[in-house]
NUGU-843132 format. One record per atom (N, C-alpha, C): residue in one letter; x, y, z. Coordinates in steps of 0.05 Angstrom, whole numbers, padded with zeros to 5 digits, always signed. Layout:
BEGIN
AXYZ/...
END
This chain:
BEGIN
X-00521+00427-00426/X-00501+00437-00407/X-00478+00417-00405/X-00448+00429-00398/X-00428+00402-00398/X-00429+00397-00376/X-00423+00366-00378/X-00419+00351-00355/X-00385+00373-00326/X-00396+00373-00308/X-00371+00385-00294/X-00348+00366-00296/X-00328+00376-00295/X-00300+00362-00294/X-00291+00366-00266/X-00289+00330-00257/X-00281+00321-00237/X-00254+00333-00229/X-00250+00336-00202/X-00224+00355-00191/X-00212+00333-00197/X-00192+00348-00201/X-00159+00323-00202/X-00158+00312-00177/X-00152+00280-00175/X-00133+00261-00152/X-00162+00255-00135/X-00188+00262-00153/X-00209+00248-00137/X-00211+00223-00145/X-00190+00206-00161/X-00195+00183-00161/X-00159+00173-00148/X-00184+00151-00134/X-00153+00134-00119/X-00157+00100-00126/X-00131+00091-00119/X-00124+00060-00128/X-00120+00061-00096/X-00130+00037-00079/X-00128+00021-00056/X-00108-00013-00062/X-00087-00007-00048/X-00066-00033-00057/X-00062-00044-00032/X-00063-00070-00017/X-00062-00081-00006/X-00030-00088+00003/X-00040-00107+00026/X-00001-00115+00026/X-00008-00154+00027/X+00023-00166+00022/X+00025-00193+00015/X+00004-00205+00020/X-00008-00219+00019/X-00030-00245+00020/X-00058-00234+00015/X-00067-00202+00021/X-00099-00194+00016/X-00108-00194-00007/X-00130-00186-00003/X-00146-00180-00030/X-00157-00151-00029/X-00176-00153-00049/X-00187-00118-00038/X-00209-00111-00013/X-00220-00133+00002/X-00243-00125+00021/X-00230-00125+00046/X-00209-00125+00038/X-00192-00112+00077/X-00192-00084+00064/X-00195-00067+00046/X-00207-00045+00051/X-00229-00037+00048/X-00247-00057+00060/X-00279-00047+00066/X-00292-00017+00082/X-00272-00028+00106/X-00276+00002+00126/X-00272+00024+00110/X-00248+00026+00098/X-00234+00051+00089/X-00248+00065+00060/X-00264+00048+00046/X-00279+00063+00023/X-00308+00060+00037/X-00313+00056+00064/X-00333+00066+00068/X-00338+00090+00084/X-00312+00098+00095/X-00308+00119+00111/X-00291+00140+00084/X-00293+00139+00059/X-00282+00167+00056/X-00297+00186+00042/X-00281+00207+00034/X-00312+00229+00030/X-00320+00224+00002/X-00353+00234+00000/X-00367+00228-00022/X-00347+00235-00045/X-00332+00252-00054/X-00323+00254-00074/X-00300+00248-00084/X-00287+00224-00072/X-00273+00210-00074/X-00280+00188-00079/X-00273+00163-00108/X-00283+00146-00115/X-00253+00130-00111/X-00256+00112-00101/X-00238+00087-00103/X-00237+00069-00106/X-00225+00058-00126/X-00221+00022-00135/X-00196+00000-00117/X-00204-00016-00108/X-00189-00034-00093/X-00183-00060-00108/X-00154-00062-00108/X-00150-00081-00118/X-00138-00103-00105/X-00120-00132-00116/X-00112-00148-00100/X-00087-00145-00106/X-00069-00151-00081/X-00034-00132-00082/X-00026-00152-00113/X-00033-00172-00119/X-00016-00187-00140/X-00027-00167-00165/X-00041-00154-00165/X-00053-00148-00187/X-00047-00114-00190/X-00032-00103-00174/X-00031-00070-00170/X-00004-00064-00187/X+00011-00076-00198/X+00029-00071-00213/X+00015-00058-00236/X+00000-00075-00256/X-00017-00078-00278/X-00037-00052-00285/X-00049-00057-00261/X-00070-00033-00251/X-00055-00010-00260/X-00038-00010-00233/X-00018+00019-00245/X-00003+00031-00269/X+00001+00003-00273/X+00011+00003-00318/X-00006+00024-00323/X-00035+00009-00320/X-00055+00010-00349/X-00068+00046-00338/X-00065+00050-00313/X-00074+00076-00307/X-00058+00095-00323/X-00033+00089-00315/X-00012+00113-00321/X-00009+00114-00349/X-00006+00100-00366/X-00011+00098-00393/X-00034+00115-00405/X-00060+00110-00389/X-00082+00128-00391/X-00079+00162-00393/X-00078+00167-00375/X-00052+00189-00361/X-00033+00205-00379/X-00019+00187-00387/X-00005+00192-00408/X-00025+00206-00442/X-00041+00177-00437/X-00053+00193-00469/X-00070+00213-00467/X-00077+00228-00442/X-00087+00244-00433/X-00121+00240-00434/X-00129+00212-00425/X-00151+00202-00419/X-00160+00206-00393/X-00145+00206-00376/X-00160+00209-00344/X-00125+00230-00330/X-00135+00240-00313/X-00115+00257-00298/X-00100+00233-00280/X-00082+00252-00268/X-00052+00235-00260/X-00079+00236-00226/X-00077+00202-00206/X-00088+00190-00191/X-00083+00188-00172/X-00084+00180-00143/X-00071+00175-00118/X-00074+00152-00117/X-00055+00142-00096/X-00055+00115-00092/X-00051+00113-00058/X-00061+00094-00041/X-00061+00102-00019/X-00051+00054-00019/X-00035+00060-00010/X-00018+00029-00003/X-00006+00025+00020/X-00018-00012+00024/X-00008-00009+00056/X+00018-00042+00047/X+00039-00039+00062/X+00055-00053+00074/X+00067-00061+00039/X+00068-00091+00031/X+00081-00094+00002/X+00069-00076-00022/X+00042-00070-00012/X+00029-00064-00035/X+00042-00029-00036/X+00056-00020-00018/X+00065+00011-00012/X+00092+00008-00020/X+00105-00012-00023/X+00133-00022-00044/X+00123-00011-00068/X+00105-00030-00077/X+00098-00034-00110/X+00096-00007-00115/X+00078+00007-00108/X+00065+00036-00105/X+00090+00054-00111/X+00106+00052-00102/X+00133+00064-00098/X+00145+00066-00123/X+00147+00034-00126/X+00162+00033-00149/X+00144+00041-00180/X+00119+00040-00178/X+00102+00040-00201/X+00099+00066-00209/X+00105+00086-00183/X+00113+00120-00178/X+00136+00125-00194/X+00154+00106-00189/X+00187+00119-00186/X+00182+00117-00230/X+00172+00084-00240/X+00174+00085-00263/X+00145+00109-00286/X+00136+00108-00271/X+00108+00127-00286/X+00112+00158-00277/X+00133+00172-00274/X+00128+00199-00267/X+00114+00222-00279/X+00097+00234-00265/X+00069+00248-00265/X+00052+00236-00264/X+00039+00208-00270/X+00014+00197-00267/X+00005+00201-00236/X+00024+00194-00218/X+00014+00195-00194/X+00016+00207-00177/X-00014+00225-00171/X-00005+00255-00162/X-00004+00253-00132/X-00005+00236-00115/X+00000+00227-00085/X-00004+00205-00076/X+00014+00209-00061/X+00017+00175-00047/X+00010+00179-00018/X-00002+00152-00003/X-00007+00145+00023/X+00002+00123+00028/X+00023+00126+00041/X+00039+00094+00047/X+00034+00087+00081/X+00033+00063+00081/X+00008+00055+00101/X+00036+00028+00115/X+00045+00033+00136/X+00057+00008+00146/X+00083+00007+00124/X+00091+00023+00116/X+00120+00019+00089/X+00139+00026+00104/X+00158+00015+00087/X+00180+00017+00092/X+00207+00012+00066/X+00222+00035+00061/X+00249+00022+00049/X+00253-00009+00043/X+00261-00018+00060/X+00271-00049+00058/X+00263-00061+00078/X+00238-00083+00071/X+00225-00104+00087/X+00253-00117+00106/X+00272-00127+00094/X+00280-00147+00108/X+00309-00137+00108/X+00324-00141+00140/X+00346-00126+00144/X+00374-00143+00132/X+00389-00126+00132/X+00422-00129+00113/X+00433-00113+00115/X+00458-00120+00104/X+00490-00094+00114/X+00474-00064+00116/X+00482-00046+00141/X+00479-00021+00146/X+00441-00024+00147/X+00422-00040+00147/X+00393-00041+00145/X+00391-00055+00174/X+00377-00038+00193/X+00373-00057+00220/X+00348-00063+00230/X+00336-00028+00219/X+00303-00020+00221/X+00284-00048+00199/X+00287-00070+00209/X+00271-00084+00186/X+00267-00119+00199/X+00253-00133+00191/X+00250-00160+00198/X+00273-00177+00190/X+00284-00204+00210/X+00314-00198+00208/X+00308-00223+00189/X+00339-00225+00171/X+00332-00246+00150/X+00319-00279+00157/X+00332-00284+00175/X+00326-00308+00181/X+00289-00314+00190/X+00277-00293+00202/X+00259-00298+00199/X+00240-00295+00184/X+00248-00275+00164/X+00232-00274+00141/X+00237-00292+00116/X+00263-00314+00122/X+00264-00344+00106/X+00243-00362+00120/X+00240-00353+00147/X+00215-00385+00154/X+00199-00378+00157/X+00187-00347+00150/X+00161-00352+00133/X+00163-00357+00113/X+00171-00357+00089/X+00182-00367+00064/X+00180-00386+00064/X+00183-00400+00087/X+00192-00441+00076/X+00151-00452+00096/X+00143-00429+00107/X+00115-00438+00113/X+00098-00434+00081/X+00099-00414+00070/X+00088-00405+00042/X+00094-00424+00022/X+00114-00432+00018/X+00121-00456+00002/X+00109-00477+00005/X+00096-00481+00029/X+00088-00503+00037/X+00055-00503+00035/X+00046-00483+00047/X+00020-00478+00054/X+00014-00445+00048/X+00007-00428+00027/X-00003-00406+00021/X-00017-00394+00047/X-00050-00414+00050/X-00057-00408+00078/X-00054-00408+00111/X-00034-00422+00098/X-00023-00420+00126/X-00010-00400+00139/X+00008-00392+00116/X+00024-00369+00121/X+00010-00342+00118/X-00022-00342+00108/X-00031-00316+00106/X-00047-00316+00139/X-00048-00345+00150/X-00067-00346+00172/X-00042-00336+00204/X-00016-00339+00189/X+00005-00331+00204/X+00010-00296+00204/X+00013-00289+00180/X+00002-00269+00182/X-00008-00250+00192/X-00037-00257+00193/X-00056-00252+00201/X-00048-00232+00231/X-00049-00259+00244/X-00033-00262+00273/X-00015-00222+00281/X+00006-00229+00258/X+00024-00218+00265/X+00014-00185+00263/X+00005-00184+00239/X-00014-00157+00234/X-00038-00147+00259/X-00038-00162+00268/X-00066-00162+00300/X-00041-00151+00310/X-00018-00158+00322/X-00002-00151+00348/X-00012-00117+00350/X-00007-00119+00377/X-00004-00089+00379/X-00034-00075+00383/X-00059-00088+00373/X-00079-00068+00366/X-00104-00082+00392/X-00123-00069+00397/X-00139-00079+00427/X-00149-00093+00426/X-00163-00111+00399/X-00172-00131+00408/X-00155-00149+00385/X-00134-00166+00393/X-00134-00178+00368/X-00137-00200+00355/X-00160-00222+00380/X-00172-00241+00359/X-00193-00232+00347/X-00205-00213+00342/X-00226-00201+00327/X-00220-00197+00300/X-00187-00181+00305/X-00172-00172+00298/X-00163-00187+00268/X-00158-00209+00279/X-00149-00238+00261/X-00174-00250+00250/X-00195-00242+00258/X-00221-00264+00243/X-00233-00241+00222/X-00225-00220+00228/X-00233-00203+00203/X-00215-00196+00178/X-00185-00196+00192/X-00165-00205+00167/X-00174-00231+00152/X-00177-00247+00153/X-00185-00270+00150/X-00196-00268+00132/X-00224-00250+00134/X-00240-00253+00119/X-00228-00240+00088/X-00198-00229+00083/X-00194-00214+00073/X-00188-00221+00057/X-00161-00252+00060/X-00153-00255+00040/X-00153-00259+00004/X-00129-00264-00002/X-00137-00267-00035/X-00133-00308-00032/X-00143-00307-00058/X-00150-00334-00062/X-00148-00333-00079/X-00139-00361-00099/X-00144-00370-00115/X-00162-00368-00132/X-00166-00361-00162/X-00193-00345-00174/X-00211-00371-00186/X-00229-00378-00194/X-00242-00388-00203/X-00224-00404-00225/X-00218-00398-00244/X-00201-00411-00275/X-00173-00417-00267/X-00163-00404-00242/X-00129-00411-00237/X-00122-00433-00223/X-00107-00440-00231/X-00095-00475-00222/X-00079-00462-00200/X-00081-00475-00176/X-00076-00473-00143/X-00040-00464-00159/X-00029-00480-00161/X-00001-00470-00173/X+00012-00437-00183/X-00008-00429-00197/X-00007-00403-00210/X-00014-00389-00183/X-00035-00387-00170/X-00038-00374-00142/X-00011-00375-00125/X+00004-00406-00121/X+00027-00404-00100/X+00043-00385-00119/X+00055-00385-00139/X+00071-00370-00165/X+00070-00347-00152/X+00042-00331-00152/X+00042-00300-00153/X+00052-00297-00127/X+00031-00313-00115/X+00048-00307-00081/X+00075-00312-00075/X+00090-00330-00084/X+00122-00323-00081/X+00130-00303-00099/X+00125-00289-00122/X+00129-00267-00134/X+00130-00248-00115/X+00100-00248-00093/X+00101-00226-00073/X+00126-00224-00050/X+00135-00249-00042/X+00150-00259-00024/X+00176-00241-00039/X+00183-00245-00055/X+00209-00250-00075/X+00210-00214-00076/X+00187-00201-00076/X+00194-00167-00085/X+00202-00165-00047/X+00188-00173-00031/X+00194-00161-00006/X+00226-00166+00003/X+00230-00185+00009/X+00262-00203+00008/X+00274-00178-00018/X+00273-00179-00041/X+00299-00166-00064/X+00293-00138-00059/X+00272-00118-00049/X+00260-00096-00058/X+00282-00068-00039/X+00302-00058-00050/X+00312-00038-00036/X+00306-00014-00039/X+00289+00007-00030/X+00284+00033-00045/X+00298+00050-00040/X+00314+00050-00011/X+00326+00067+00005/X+00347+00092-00010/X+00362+00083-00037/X+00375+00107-00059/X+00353+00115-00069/X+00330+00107-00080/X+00312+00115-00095/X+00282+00140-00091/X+00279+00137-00063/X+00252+00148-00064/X+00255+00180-00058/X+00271+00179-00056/X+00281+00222-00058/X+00270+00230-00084/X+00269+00205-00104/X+00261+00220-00130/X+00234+00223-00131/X+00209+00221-00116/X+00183+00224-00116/X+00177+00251-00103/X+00171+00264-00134/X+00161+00287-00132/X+00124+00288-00136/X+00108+00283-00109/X+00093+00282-00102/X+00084+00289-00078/X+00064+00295-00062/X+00064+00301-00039/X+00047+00264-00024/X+00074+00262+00001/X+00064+00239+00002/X+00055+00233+00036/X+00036+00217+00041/X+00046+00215+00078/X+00047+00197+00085/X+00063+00185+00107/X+00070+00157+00113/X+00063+00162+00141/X+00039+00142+00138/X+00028+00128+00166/X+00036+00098+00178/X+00037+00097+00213/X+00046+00078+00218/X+00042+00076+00241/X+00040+00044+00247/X+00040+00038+00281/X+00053+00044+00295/X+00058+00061+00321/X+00073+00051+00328/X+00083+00028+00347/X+00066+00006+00340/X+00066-00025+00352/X+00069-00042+00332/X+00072-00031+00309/X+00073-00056+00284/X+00100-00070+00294/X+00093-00097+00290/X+00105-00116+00290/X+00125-00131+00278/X+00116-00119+00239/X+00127-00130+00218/X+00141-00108+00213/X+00136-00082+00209/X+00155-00065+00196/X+00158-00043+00229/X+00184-00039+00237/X+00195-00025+00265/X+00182+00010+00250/X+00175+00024+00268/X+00171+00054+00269/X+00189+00068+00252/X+00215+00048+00263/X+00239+00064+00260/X+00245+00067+00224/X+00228+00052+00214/X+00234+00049+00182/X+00222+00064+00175/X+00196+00068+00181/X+00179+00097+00170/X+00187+00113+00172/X+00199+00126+00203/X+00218+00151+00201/X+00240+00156+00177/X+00252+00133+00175/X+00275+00136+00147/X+00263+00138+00127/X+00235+00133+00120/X+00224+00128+00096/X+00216+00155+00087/X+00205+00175+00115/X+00195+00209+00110/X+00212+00219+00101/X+00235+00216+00118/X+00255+00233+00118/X+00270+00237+00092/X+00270+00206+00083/X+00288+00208+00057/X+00270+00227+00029/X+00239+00230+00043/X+00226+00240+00012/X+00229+00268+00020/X+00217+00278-00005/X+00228+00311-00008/X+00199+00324-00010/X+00173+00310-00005/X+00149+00325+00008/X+00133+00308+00011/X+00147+00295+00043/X+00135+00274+00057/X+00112+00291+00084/X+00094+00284+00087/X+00090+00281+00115/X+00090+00254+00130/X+00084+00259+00158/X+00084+00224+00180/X+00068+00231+00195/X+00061+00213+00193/X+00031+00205+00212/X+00038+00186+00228/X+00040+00184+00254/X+00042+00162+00275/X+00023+00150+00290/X+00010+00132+00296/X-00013+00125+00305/X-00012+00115+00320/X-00005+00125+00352/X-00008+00114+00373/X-00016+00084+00387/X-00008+00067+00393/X-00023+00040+00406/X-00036+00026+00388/X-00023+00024+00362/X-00032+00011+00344/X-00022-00008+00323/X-00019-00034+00319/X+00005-00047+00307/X-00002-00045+00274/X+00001-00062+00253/X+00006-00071+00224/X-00025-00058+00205/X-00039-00065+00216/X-00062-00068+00206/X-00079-00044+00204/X-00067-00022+00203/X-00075+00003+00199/X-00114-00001+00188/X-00103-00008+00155/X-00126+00001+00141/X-00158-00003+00154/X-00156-00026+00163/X-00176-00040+00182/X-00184-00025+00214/X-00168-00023+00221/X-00172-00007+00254/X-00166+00019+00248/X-00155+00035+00228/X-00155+00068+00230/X-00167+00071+00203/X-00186+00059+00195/X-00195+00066+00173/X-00202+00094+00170/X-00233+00108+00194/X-00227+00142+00193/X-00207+00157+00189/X-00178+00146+00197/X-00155+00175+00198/X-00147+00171+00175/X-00145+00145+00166/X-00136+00134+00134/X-00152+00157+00111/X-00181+00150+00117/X-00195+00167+00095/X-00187+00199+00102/X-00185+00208+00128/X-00182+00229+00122/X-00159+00240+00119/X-00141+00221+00116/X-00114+00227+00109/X-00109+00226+00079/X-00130+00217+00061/X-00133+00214+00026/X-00145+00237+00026/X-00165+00239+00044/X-00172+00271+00027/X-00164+00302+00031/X-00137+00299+00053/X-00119+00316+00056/X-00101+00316+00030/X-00089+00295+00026/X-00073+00295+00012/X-00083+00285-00023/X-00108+00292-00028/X-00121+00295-00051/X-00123+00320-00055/X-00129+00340-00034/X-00125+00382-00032/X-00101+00379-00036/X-00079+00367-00013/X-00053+00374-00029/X-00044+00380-00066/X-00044+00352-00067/X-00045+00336-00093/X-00057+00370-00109/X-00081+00370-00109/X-00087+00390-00134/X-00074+00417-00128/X-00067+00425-00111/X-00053+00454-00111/X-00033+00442-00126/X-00019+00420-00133/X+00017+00417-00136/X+00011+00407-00163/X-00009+00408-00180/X-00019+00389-00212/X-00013+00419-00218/X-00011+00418-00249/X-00010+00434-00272/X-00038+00433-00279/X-00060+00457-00287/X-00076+00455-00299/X-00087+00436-00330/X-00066+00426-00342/X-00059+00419-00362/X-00055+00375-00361/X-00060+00377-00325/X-00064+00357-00326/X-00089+00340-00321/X-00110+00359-00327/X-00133+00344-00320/X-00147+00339-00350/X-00159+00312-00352/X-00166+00311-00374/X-00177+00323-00404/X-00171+00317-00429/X-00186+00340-00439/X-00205+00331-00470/
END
């Protein structure tokens, strides 16, 4: 008998934002439904990921994927969308926004000056600035030194074979996309069905940027999450998952038959 063929967009990529790794989405692949399989990766590493998927995709080895990204790692996501069109059949952008950091006509965003002295803490101290962080992602949510000792547990680190150097590298790479990264002409072109969730207590990215972020796509929904700041994945992990497997039904009504593997 043949093996059944998996529904399209039952596989998802989990992308982090600046400083995590993949077990700040512990909650969230344990709350989603059985037939959804997800791989989590570490935000330095979701560029690659997304290469090597969509390429896949392309040679018609695995069907076009979702991706569900919170805060930088929902930049990358964006942009890894905007360059691979069709691989990625929905998006979940989690805490995103257009443009991290504000400039001419940009107000909805973290103002430059303070997003240089975090910059000159990261230069200095990696952990420090992820333990700062940390902090800032808790605002807003009910308990948030709990809040901060479980981010904690999240971050990325330095791998076994990499010289502490190469670690600060990637992480100012990360710094460097948030600071240069403007999507705001660009994301009208994602023809996907996508939904953008968000605090409305986040700290780091204002409400007010998510609203611009729906609005500007052309089959967005928004999700608002009441009394809740940065750190979505972790404290709304339930609405998270069941907001992937909404928009995994989406996703296959809007595929071509022709895109599932063959």
């Amino acid at each position: 008998m043949d093996e059944p063929v998996r529904a399209q967009t039952d596989d998802w990529l989990l992308v982090p934002g600046w400083g995590f790794g993949p077990s700040v989405f512990d909650e969230l692949r344990a709350a989603l439904p059985p037939a959804i399989l997800a791989e989590a990766v570490a935000c330095r590493d979701a560029g690659a990921v997304i290469d090597r998927r969509a390429a896949a995709v392309r040679a018609g080895d695995a069907p076009p994927f979702g991706i569900c990204a919170w805060s930088l790692g929902a930049t990358l996501a964006v942009e890894r969308a905007l360059a691979h069109p069709g691989a990625v059949a929905a998006l979940v952008l989690v805490g995103a926004t257009p443009r991290f950091v504000a400039g001419e006509g940009w107000s909805a965003a973290m103002p430059a000056a303070d997003f240089d002295a975090f910059a000159a803490v990261a230069a200095v101290s990696i952990p420090a600035a992820q333990s700062r962080l940390a902090s800032l992602c808790a605002l807003g949510s009910a308990d948030a030194p709990a809040l901060v000792r479980r981010l904690r547990r999240s971050f990325d680190r330095a791998r076994p074979a990499e010289a502490a150097c190469e670690f600060a590298e990637a992480m100012r790479q990360g710094l460097d996309c948030l600071r240069g990264t403007d999507l705001r002409g660009r994301v009208s072109a994602l023809d996907m069905p996508v939904a953008v969730v968000h605090g409305e207590r986040d700290a780091l990215v204002p409400p007010a940027a998510a609203h611009a972020l729906a609005d500007a796509l052309p089959h967005a929904c928004r999700l608002a999450v009441a009394a809740d700041g940065h750190a979505l994945p972790v404290v709304q992990a339930g609405r998270l998952a069941a907001t992937i497997g909404s928009m995994a039904c989406a996703a296959r009504h809007c595929l071509p038959d022709t895109a599932a593997p063959r």
